[in-house]
Each structure stands twice: as C-alpha cells, then as structure tokens.
N, C-alpha and C positions, 0 to 999 in steps of 0.2 A: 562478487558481492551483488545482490540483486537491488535492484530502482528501489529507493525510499519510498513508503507509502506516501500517498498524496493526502489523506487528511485521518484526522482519530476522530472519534466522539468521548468524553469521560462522563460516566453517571458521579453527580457528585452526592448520590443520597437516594430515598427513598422517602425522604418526607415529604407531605404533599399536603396544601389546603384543598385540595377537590376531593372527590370521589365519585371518580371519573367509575361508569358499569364497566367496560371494557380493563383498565388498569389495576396491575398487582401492587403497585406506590398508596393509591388511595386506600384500597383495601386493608397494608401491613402497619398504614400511619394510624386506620381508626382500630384497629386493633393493638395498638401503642408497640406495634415491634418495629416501628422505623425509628432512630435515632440519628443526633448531630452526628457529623462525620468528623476527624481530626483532619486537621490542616496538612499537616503533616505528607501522610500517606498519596492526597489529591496532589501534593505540587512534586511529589517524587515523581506520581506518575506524567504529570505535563511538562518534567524535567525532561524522563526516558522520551517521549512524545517529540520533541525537540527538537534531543541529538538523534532519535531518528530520523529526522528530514522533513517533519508535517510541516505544512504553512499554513494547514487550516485546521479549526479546533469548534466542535462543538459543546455546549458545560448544557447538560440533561441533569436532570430530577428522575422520579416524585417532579418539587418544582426546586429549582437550584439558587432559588433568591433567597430560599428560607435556611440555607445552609450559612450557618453561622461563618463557617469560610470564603464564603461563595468571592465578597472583595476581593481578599487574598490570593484569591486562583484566576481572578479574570486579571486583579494587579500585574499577577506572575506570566500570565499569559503577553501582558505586551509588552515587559522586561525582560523577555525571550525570542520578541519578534516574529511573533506567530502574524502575519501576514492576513488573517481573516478570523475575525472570534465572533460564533454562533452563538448566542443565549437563547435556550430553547423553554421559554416561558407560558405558565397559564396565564396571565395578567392580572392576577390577583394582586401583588405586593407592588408591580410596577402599575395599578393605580395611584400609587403617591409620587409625584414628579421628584421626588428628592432620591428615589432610589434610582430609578434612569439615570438621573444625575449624577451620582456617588460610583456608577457604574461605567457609565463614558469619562469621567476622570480617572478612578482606577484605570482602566484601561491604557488610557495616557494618546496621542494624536496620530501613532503611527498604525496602526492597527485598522484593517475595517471592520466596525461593529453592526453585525448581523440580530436582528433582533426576527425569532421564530415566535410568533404567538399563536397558542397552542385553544385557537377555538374550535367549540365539539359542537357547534351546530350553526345553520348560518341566520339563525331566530334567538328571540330571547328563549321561547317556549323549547325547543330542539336540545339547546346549550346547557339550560338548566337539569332538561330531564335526564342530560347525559354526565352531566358534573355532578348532580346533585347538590348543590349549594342555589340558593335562591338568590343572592347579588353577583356571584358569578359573571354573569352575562356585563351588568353595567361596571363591573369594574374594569372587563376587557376594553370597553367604551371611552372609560376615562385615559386607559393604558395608549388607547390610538388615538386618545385627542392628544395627549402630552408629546407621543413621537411622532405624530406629523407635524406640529408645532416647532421641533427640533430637527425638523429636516430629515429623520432619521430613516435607516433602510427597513422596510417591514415586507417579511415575508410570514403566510399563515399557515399550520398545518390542522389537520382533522383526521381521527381515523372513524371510517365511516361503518356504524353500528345503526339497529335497527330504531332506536330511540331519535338518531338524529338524519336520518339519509332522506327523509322525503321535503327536505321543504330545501333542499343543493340550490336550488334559483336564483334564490334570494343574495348568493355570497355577490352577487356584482352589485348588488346596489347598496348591501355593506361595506365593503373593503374597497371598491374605487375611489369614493368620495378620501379616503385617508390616505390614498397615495399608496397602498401597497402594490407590488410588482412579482407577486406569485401566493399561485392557491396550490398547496401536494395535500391530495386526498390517500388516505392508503388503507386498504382493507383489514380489519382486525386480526392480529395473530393470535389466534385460542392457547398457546403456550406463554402468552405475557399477559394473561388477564388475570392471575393470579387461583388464588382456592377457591373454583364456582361449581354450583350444584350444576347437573345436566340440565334442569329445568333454567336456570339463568344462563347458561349456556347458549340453549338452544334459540333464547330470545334476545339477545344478542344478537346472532349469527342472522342477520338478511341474508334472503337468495338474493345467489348476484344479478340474475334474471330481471327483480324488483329493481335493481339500481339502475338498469338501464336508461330506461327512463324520467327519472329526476336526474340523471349527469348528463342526457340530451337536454333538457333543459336550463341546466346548469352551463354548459356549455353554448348557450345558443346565446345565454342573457349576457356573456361578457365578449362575446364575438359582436354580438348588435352595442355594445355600449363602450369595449376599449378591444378592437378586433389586434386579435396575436397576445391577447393576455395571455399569462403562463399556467398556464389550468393545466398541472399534470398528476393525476389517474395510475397510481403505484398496486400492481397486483391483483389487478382484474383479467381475470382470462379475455384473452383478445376477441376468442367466439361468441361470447355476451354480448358486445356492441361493438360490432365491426366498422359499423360508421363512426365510434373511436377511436380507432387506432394511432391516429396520430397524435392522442392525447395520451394513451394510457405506454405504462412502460413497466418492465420488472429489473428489480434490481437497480444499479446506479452506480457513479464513482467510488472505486473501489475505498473503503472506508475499513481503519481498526475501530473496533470496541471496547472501551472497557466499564464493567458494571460491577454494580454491587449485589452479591450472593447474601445469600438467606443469613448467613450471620453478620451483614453490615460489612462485607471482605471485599475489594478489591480483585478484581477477576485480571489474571495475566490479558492482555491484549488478544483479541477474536476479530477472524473475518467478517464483519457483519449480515453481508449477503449471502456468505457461506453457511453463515449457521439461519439463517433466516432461513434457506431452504431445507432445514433440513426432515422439516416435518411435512412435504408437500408431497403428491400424488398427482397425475394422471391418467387421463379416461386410456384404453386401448388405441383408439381412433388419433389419437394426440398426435402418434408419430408417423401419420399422414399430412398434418398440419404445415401450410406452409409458413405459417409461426412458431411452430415450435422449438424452435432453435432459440428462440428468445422469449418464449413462455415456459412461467416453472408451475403451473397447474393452480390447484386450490391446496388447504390447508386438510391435514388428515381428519382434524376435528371437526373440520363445513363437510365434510364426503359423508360425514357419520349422519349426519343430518339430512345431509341437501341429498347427499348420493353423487353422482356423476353423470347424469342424464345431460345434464346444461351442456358439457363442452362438444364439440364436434371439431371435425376437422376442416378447415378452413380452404379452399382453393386461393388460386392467385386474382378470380372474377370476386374474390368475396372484402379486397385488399384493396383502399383507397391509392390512386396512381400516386398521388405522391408522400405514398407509405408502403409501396411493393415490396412485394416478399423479396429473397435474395432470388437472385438471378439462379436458372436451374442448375449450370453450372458449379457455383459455390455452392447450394445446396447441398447437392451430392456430396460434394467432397466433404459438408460439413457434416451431412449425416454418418458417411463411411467412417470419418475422424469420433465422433462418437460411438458409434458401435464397435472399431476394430482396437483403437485406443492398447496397441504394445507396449505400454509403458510403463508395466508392474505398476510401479508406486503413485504414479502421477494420477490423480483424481477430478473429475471434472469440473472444474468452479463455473465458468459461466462464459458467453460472449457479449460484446459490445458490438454496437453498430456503428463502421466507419461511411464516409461519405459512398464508398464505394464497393463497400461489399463485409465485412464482418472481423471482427478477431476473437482468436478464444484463449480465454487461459485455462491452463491445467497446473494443481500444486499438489507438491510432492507432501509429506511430514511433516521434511526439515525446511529447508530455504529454498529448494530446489522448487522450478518454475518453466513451465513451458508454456512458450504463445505463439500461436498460428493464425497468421491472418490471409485472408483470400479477398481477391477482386476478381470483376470481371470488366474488360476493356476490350473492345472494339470485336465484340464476339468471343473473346478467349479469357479463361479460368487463367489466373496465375498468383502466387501463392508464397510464402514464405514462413521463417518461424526464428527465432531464437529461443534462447535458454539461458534460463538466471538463476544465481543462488549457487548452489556447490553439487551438481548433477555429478555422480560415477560418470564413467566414463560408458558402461555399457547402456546407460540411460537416455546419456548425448546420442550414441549412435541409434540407439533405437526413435528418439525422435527426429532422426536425419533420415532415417531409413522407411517413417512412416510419411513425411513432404513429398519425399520421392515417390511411393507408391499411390500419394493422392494427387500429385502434379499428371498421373499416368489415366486418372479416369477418364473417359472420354465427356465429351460435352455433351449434356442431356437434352 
C-alpha cells in the first residue's frame, strides 16, 4: 500500500463575484453556467479525503464563501480532524467580519485555519483592472483589517497576467503592515482561462523576459523592509532571472485535486502538478541546463506567442552559490534516470529538492510508484530508491536493475 497523500485541494464550485481576465469561474458565473453546488457530493468527497490520510485541505472556488455549502464543508472539515484548512478566498464576502466569523466557529479550535487571499494586483489600479469589479480592491482591505484584528494566519496569492505584473513593488508596503507571512506569485495557465479569443489571449500572456524586472523589484522591497519574507515565484523559467532563483520554484508538495468539470461534476481526485504539466514544452538547449531537472518549461500557449527564444541553458556560474545546481555527480545519474527510464509503465512525475542532492518520483497507472533519490557526500554519488503501491514483479526488478546501473556511472 503506498504513503497517503499529504494534502488535497477540493473546488467547491465555480461561482465567483470577480471576473478575474485570466479565470474560467468568472467567465462561466457571468455567463450564468456556474451553479450552487449540493452539499451532498463536497462532504462525500472530504469524507474519501480523510480516510485517505490528508491532514491538510484546501476549499477553492470561482470564490468558495459564496457556496451556499461552503459552512457545512469547512464544519466537516474539522469534525474529521483535518489538521490544516486552507480557504482560498478573493475577499470580497469576507469583507463582512461576520463571515470570518461563522467560519472560525464552524471550523471548531482544533484545526489551523489558513486563510489564502486571492489578490490580483499589488494597487488598487492593477486589482481592479484584473478583477474587473471596481470595490474589489477595498473590500480586500477591509478582509485584512478584520483578520489582523483576529490574529489570524494570512497568506496572499496572484497569478501574474499582463494587466497586473508591473507595479509587483508595491506588495511590501501592502501586506507587511497586516501581518501576512507569504507572497506565491504563479504564472497564468492558458488551459484555466477559460473560452478566450487569441486576441485576449495574447494580452494576457506577458513575456517573462518583461517580469523580470518588476519581481527584482519586488523582491528587493520586502528583503530592505522584512528580509526572508516568503516571496515564492511558482513557474517561471529559471533562465529569465537567474539572480532569482532562490525565489522562484516549479511544482510543490505533492497535492490531489479535485474540481468541478463543465457540467457542475465532481472530478475523481488528479495529481495536481502532474496535470499542471501537461501542457508545457522546452527550448532544445533546455537539456543542457543545469536546471533542468527542476524546470518544466513554459506553457504551449506563451511558445505560440512568445516562441522559445527566452530560455537558454544555464551553467553552474549562472547559479546563485547558495542555490547551486546539483552536484555533477547526481546530475548525471539524474539525467541518465531520465533518459533510459526501463520501466515500461512508470512515467516521469517530477523531483524535489532534498538538503543534499534530489529525489524523483515515477508513477505507474495504477498505485504503483517509484522514488530515487541521490546525494552527493564527501566527493561521492550515492543513491537509492524504493517502490510503492502494487508494482509486478518484473517492474520491482527492473527499478533494482536501473540503481544498480546508475550507482555504476562514474563521477563527472
């Protein structure tokens, strides 16, 4: 039986008071095809969530306060002992202090309540043009007067579109003053914007090249005003601002999904990062990169646009010392483990970064799982792996047979 995943997210809906340019929720609510959700079905699913082993749970929209359920499921959520509940909010309805309210009771004392507010620019001017609602902005305002007031945990996200990416500076002298303790920026996914003409598309779609620049700035203003704030940079090729890198990251703790499909349905549970990649590309030069092990490119829709000129391949002089690439050693071995990769069924999901050198998972279909991870210590490569889930047996040997012959590369 393979490790319980470590946390889910559930969409509880697609209704939404914005109308955010980037998002499909704004879009399907002003075209009146998003609907309440039943109760029903959301608490089935943070039932299965559960007895699979999450301790951590995020409740997504559209906006998930306007879910005539939404009580019900965050109630269910800490009468299940979910360990951490996310509410992933624009701050529109939690400008009235009574819905915070009603929400940290539901919940009940044992739980910690994570509150994600969901602002799209770091101006009123930015916010607005990105929401399209004109009080937007101030009602966010009232939303982090009310939960700094409550001592409450505030973290902010943004995904950064061409409407709001130039005035990034300004988010330190917003969100310090209220006590929040993280800024994730994440670059638009052209597959969640919903039904857009090429022309809104394409204006949309900033080059990343242009971002560089307002997230050095952005980055400078919360290092001079709270230095180690958590300013992390989700999906930006590493070769756009190299003197980022220790900000920016792809992918994340391994996370299920579950959303709601074009008829209001309930999607069986999805690897988030897995599907998140699956629409991305690389320049040729990529797999010279000594990033690329941990960069998944750009989205196929920015390449239509942008093309693939931006990315290059990175050396280990282009790599902040204390965000160096892997050691040449694990390298190798990690590149060979991708390219030679014996393992019919097993598919590449992704690695993480440990203190000391890397791990990778590979997943099968079914439940079947393989992870390799590698260091490097005192000069030498060395390396292991296990396997989860219900592997054949000719599967097992084959990822025994592939350690062994990457334990055998030499040191580069």
């Amino acid at each position: 039986m393979s490790e319980p995943r470590s946390q889910v997210e559930i969409q509880l809906g697609h209704m939404c008071n914005n109308r955010c340019v980037f998002c499909v929720s704004g879009q399907r609510t002003d075209r009146g095809e998003a609907k309440p959700m039943e109760a029903s079905p959301l608490l089935e699913r943070i039932e299965d969530a559960a007895r699979a082993g999450h301790k951590k749970i995020t409740l997504l929209g559209g906006e998930p306060t306007l879910q005539p359920a939404f009580l019900d499921v965050v109630r269910r959520c800490g009468e299940l002992g979910f360990e951490e509940v996310v509410v992933f909010t624009n701050g529109v309805k939690t400008a009235r202090e009574q819905v915070i309210d009603a929400t940290r009771e539901a919940l009940g004392p044992n739980a910690h309540l994570i509150w994600r507010i969901s602002i799209q620019g770091a101006t009123e001017a930015s916010h607005v043009r990105t929401t399209q609602r004109p009080n937007s902005f101030k009602r966010i305002l009232r939303t982090l007067d009310h939960l700094k007031a409550r001592g409450e945990d505030i973290t902010v996200n943004m995904c950064v579109v061409r409407s709001n990416h130039a005035d990034l500076e300004h988010f330190a002298e917003l969100l310090l003053p209220y006590g929040a303790r993280q800024l994730h920026l994440d670059m638009v996914r052209p597959l969640d914007a919903g039904d857009r003409t090429e022309a809104e598309m394409e204006e949309m779609l900033v080059r990343y090249t242009d971002l560089a620049e307002p997230m050095r700035r952005m980055v400078a203003a919360f290092e001079e005003r709270a230095p180690g704030f958590d300013v992390n940079i989700g999906n930006l090729p590493y070769c756009v601002a190299p003197d980022l890198i220790r900000w920016i990251h792809h992918d994340g703790e391994h996370t299920e999904t579950v959303a709601i499909d074009h008829d209001d349905q309930l999607s069986e549970p999805w690897d988030k990062y897995e599907v998140k990649r699956r629409d991305k590309l690389k320049a040729p030069g990529c797999a010279e990169c000594v990033m690329n092990a941990e960069c998944n490119g750009v989205f196929e829709t920015y390449a239509r646009f942008h093309g693939l000129d931006e990315l290059r391949p990175l050396s280990a002089d282009d790599v902040p010392a204390d965000r160096i690439a892997l050691a040449p050693s694990v390298a190798a071995r990690l590149e060979r483990l991708r390219r030679a990769a014996p393992f019919g069924r097993l598919e590449w999901v992704g690695t993480r970064r440990t203190d000391d050198g890397v791990e990778v998972s590979l997943q099968g279909p079914q439940s079947e799982r393989a992870v390799f991870f590698f260091e490097e210590k005192a000069g030498r490569a060395s390396g292991g792996y296990r396997v989860e889930g219900d592997p054949t047996d000719a599967l097992r040997e084959g990822v025994r047979a592939a350690m062994v012959a990457l334990k055998r590369l030499p040191l580069a």
